[in-house]
Every structure is written in structure tokens, then in C-alpha cells.
N, C-alpha and C positions, 0 to 999 in steps of 0.2 A: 525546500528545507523543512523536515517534522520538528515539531515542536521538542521541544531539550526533556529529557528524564522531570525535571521540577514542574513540568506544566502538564500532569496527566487529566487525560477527560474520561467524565462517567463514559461505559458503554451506553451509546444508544442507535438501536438498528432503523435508521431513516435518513439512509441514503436512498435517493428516487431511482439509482438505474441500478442498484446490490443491496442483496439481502446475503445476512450476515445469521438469521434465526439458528442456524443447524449451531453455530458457537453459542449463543447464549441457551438451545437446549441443552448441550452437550454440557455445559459446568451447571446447569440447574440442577441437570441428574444427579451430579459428584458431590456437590458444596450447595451450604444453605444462604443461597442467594436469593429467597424469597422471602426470608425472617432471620437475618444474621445474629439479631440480639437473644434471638431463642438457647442459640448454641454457645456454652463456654468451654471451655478445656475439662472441666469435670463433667459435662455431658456429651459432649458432641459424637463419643463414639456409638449414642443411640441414634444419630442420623441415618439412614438409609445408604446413601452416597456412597460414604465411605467401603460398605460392606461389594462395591459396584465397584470402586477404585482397587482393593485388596485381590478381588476377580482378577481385574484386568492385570494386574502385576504378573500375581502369579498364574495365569495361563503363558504371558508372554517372555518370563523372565524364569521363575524358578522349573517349568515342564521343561525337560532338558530337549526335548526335541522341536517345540516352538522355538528355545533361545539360539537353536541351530540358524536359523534365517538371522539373525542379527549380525552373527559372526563371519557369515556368508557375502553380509552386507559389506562387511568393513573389508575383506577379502577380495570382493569387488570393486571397492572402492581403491586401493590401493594398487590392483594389476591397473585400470584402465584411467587414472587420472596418475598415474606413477609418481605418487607422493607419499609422504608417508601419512598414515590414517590413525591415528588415536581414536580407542574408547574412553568416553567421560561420564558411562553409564553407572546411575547411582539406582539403589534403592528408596531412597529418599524424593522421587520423582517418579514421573509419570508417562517419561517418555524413553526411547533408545536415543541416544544421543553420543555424537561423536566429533575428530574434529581433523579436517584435512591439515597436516601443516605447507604453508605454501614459505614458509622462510621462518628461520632460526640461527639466532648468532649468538653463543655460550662463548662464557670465562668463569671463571671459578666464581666470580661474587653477582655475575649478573646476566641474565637470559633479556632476548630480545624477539618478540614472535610477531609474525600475520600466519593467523591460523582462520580456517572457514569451519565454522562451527553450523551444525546441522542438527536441529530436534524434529521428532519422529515420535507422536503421539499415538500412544495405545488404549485411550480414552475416546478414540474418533478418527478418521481418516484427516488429517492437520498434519503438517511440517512448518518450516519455517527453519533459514538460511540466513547467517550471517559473518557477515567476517571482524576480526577481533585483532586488533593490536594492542597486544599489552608487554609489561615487563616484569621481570621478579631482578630485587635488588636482596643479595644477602646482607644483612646488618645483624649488629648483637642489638638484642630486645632489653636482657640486664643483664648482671652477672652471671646469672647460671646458664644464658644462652647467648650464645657467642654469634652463635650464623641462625637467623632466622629469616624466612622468606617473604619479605612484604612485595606485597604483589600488587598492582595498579594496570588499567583498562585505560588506555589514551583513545580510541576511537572505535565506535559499532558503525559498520558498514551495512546499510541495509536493502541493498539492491545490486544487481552487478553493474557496479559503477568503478570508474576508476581503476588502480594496479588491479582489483578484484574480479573487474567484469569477466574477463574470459573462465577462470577457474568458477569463480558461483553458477554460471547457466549451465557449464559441463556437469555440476556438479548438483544440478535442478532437474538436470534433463534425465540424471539418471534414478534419481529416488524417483521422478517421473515413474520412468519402465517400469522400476523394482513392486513400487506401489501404486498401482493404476485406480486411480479418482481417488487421491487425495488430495484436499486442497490447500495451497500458499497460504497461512497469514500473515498479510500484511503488518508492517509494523504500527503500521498508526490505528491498526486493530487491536494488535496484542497488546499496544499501550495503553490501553483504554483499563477501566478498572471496573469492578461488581463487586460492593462490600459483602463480605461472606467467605471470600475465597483464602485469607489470610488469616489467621491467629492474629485475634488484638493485644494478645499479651507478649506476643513475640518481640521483644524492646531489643534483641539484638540489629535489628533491621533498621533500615532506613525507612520511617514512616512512607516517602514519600514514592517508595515503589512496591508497597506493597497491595494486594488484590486486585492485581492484571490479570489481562485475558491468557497471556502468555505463561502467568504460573498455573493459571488453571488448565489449560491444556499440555503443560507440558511438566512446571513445576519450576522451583524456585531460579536453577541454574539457567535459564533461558531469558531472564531479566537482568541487564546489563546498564548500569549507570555511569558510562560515557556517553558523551554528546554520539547521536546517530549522525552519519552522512548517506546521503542516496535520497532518494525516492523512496517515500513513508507510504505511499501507494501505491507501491510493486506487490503485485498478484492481487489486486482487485476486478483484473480479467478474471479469478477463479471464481467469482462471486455476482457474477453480472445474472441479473434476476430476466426472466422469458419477458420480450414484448409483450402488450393488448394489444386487441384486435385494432385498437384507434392508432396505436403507433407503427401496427405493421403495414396497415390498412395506409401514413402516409412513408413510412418506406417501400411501396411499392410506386405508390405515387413518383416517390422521387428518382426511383429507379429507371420510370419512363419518362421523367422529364429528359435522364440525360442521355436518352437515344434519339432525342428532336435536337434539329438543325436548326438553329436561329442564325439566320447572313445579316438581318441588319443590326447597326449597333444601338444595341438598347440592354439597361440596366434587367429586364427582364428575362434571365436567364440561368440557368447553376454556376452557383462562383464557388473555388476550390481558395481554399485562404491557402498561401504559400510564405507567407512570410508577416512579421511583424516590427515594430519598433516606435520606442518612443521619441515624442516629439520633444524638438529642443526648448519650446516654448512654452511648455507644460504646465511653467508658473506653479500654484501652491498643489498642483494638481501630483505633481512628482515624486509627490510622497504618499499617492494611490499606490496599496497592492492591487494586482489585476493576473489571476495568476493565467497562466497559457490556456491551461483545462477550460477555461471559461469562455475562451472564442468560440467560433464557430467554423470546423473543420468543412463543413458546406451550407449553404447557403442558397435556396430555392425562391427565387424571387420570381417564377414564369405566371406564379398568378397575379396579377392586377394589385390583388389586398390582403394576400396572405403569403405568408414566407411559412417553407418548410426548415427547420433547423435542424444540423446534424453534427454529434462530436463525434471526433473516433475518440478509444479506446473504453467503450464498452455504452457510453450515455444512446440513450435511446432520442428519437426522431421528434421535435414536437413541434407545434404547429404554434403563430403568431401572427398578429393583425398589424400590416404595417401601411405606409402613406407615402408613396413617393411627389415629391413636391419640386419640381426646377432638379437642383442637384441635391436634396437631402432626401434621405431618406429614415424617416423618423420608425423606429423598430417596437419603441412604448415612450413611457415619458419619461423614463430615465435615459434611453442609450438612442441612439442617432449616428447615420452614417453621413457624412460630407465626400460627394465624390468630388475628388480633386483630377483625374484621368480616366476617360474609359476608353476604349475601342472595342473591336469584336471580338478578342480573345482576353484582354485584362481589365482592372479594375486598381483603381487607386484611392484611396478614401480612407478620413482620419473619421475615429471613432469619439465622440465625446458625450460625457455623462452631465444628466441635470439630477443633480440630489438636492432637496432642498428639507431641510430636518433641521431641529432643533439643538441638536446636536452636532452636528453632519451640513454639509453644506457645499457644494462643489458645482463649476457649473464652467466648459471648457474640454476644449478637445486635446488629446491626451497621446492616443496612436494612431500611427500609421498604420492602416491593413495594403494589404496586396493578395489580389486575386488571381487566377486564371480560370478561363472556360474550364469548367469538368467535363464537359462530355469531350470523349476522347481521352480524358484523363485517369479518367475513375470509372471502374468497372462495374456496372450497375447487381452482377453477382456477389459483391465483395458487401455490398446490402444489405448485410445480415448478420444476426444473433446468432 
């Protein structure tokens, strides 16, 4: 679950297995996110940026044969996802942006939609896919307006998850084609903020969304203040930064552990995690988060004192000093494996944590892991960045 619209975090690029630089180049260029206070609304249009942003528009939007490909776009979008394809392209942003409708139920006073909304960055090879349930209610406002349209955003769908998933990947896979290397942001990127990128005097706004990664790459219509559902870290595969030589150097490593045959049963071997769950007994421990990303997708234990670690979905290979002692298997001083079962192709064993902090304080086992042999399981080519 991402964090709700109220809880935005500064940008900072220090994720260990993605690099995110080319988005904070790309709005440094546009917007004065290096001395925000320099700039007010009686000066800003001496900043550089802008005169970079005014480019990009009009190449892409007002040269009538560039804006040819936009309309192309929506024309393709509408023969091969056979829905109907709204333009939501404004001049007031920085992106072509549109919006598949996947359902719509009208009466005279009130619209009900699941629309997939798509921005398409002409400030940088960026997109970014979401889907949108919202409503319009006709009401009179006061006397002189009888029918006015208040409109409300009940859910951002930020992943193909849910009614959504099939329609978002068909409809990822073709800006794919259309636009080749450009990359996903993720939401829990675009959520992120860089003071600079928003007008402070802008009080029509809600403080608390303004100066996203999201309005700088795209602009204002691409920030949405309904709760997200999905996966906040859908398409951080686009940003998975190259191995060193020390990490390739133990993914190769582990690649040839798993073409050795081990017959007898011993914990020294590649264990493939296949399943998890927590324990009943968990005690005050139950109200640990521990999220899945954080296991370990394999598990290299064929050396004596050192385990190779490995996640999927993009984490790189590292290496750790461990201690196998009777049936534990101590990994640091925090984390610890208990085998509870082994034989020669599984592994059974509850994971528990020693924190001891002054704040923090935890000490008990928590999950159940389950293994199986990898080799034979996992393809020592699949090994790779």
C-alpha cells in the first residue's frame, strides 16, 4: 500500500539497486529547484527553464506536423484497445495526455467513470498510467446557477491491479511500441516533491500536493488527491541501475552454484523461497511491518561463512557473513534462521529478529520461510541485469 496524498516525501535518489538522476536532471533544467526562493512570480520568467519548457510545447503541440503523431496516437489507441479514447491535452502542461474510457453510466444529473488516464512527457522520454474513478454530481451552486458540476476522484489506481489490470499493461505495452525508451514513473516517485517546481503563491491549490515529480514532468493534471491503490513501485524495473563488477562477479558465482548437485542433506545449498507466513505466536512481534521485497528470493549458502543473497525484481546480489550453528542459522545480529525441516530438496525455518534500541526493542520469531532446491528450479541465465 503507497503512502495516502497527505504523506508526500522529499525527492531523494538513494535507492541502492535504481537510479532515478535523469528525473531530477530533467526538472532542474525546467524549474529553479536549486534556489527556489530566488524566483517569485515578478521574476521567474528570467529563469532559463522556462524559455526550455515554451520550446518543448511548441515543437510538440502548436508545429501542426509534430501534433500530427499525438492524434495518431489517440487513433491508435481507440482502433486496438476498442474503447473510446478521450484527449485531455491542455496547454497549461507539459505533457500529451489522454484518457481510455473503460465504463461510463450517465443520467441527466450525474456521470459515473473508470477511465485510464495516460501522460506522455515532452520535457523527457517519462509516461506514467493511471486509472481514475470518479463522479460528476449536477447541483445548483446559487441562484444564478442552477446545474453546476461538482466533480470528485474516489480512487487512483496505480498499477495494473484489480478491474484495471488487463486494460493498463495493453495499454503500457502500447505507448511501449509508440515511444521506445521511455520510462514508467512510478508513483511513489512522482509522489515525491522538489520545492521549486510549484508557485508558492498559488492558494487556489491544495498545499499539500503541490511541487511533485509528477507536475514537473508532466504538470499539474497528472496529480490526483484520491487515496492510490496498487503497487507504488510499478515500473521501477525501468530504473534498475547496471551491476559492479563485485555484484556481477557474485552473480556469476551463484549462477554456478546452481548447476552443482548436492545428494546429501545439508543446509548448504541454493534455497529458492517459495512461500511465506506469519506465525501464530508472534506475540508483540505482530505488529512488525516486514514487507515481501525484503526476503530473500535465493539464498546461497554452499559456502561454509558466507551467503550470496538475491531478490528478484531488480535488487542486485550481495554477499553476507553467516554462522551455521546445530539448526540456526544466525545471517547478522539482527535476523536469524531456525530450521524447523529440511531434506534434500526443502527447507523449513521461522525467521526471527533481535532489535534491541532504545526506542525499538523486539526479540522472537515471527515467519515461517519455505524453500525449495533451486537448482533445477531456476535458470542460472535468468542471472541477470
Amino acid at each position: 500500500m503507497s503512502l495516502p496524498p497527505c504523506q508526500l516525501r522529499t525527492f531523494k535518489n538513494t535507492y541502492p539497486d535504481y537510479n532515478f538522476q535523469s528525473i531530477y536532471d530533467t526538472i532542474k533544467a525546467h524549474f529553479p529547484i536549486d534556489d527556489p526562493e530566488k524566483y517569485t512570480e515578478e521574476n521567474i520568467q528570467s529563469f532559463p527553464g522556462l524559455e526550455k519548457i515554451a520550446k518543448a510545447m511548441n515543437d510538440n503541440f502548436v508545429d501542426a506536423k509534430q501534433y500530427r503523431q499525438w492524434s495518431a496516437l489517440n487513433k491508435l489507441l481507440k482502433k486496438e484497445m476498442k474503447k473510446k479514447v478521450e484527449s485531455t491535452f491542455s496547454l497549461f502542461n507539459f505533457c500529451y495526455s489522454g484518457a481510455v474510457v473503460l465504463e461510463e453510466i450517465k443520467n441527466a444529473n450525474f456521470i459515473k467513470s473508470k477511465k485510464l488516464h495516460f501522460y506522455i512527457s515532452v520535457l523527457g522520454p517519462y509516461f506514467s498510467i493511471c486509472g481514475i474513478d470518479s463522479s460528476t454530481v449536477m447541483m445548483p451552486w446559487d441562484s444564478s446557477i442552477e446545474n453546476f458540476p461538482f466533480e470528485a476522484t474516489h480512487a487512483v489506481t496505480i498499477s495494473p491491479a484489480f478491474e484495471y489490470e488487463t486494460a493498463f499493461r495493453s495499454l503500457e505495452d502500447k505507448i511501449r511500441q509508440r515511444f521506445p525508451g521511455y520510462s514508467f514513473v512510478p508513483y511513489d516517485i512522482g509522489m515525491c516533491t522538489l520545492k521549486g517546481i510549484s508557485f508558492e503563491n498559488d492558494h487556489s491549490r491544495d498545499p499539500r500536493m503541490t511541487n511533485t515529480i509528477y507536475e514537473g514532468l508532466y504538470g499539474q493534471l497528472a496529480v490526483h488527491t484520491a487515496m492510490p491503490r496498487g503497487d507504488g513501485r510499478y515500473g521501477f524495473a525501468d530504473w534498475t541501475r547496471p551491476w559492479t563488477k563485485t555484484e556481477q562477479v557474485l552473480a556469476n558465482e551463484l549462477s554456478n552454484h546452481l548447476t552443482q548437485s548436492v545428494e546429501e542433506t545439508t543446509a548448504h545449498r541454493v534455497w529458492k523461497l517459495t512461500g511465506h507466513k506469519r506465525l501464530d505466536n508472534s506475540g508483540k512481534l505482530r505488529h512488525v511491518m516486514f514487507g515481501s521485497d525484503m526476503l530473500p528470493d535465493l539464498l546461497d549458502l554452499c559456502h561454509p561463512s558466507k551467503a550470496i543473497v538475491w531478490s528478484a525484481g531488480g535488487r542486485a546480489p550481495h554477499e553476507v557473513s553467516y554462522r551455521l550453528t546445530d539448526d540456526l542459522i544466525q545471517l547478522s545480529s539482527t535476523f536469524r534462521l531456525r530450521i524447523i525441516n529440511i531434506t534434500k530438496s526443502t527447507l523449513i525455518a521461522n525467521l526471527a529478529l533481535d532489535i534491541r534500541h532504545e526506542s525499538l526493542s523486539v526479540n522472537g520469531e515471527f515467519l515461517e520461510l519455505k524453500f525449495v532446491d533451486a537448482s533445477g528450479v531456476v535458470d542460472p541465465k535468468n542471472l541477470k541485469r
